[in-house]
N, C-alpha and C positions, 0 to 999 in steps of 0.2 A: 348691186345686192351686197348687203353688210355679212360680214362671219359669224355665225355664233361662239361666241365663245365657249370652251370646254371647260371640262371640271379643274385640269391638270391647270390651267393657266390662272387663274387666283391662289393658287398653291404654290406655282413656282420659286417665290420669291422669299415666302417662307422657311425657316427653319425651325428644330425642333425644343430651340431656347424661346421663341417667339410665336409658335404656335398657339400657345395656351395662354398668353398675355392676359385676355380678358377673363380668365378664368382667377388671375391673380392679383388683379388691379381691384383696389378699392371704391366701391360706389366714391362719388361724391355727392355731402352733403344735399345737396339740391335734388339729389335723382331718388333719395332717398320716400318711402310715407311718413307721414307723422310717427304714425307707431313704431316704424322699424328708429326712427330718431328718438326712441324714450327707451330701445330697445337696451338692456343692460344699464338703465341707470339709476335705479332701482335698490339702495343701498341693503335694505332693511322692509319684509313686510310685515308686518303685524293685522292677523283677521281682525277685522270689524265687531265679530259677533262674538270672540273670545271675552268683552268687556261685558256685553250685555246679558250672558247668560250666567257669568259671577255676580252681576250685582241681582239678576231677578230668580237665584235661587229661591228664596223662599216666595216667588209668586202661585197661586191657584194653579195653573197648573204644572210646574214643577212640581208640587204635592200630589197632585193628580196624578202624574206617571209615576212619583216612587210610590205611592199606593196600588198603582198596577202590577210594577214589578216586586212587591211584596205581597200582593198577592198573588202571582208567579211563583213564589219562591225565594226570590229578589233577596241579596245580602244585605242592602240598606235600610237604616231603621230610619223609621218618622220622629220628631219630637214633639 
């Protein structure tokens, strides 16, 4: 019949510079997901939608809502 082994005996050999190794070791590459490997590389974002609602201010309905919130109250004038 084989011993089981105890909690204390994987422990033993340890100490408390070497405990937490893996807690301080760096993935490698390889173990890594796609996304966590794009993760911080990302210089600069600029929205998508930032360009398209400057160039279609004056579409139908952007006039539509500032006609809403001028009839609201609204501070914005039509032209």
């Amino acid at each position: 019949m084989t011993k089981r082994p105890t909690e204390k005996e994987p422990l033993k050999d340890l100490d408390a510079h070497t405990s937490h190794a893996d807690e301080l070791a760096e993935p490698l590459p390889q173990e890594l997901s796609p996304l966590d490997r794009l993760r911080g590389s990302v210089k600069h974002y600029e929205p998508v939608w930032d360009s398209l609602w400057e160039e279609n201010e004056d579409s139908p309905v952007s006039k539509g809502q500032r006609q809403q919130s001028d009839d609201q109250g609204g501070s914005e004038q039509t032209s």
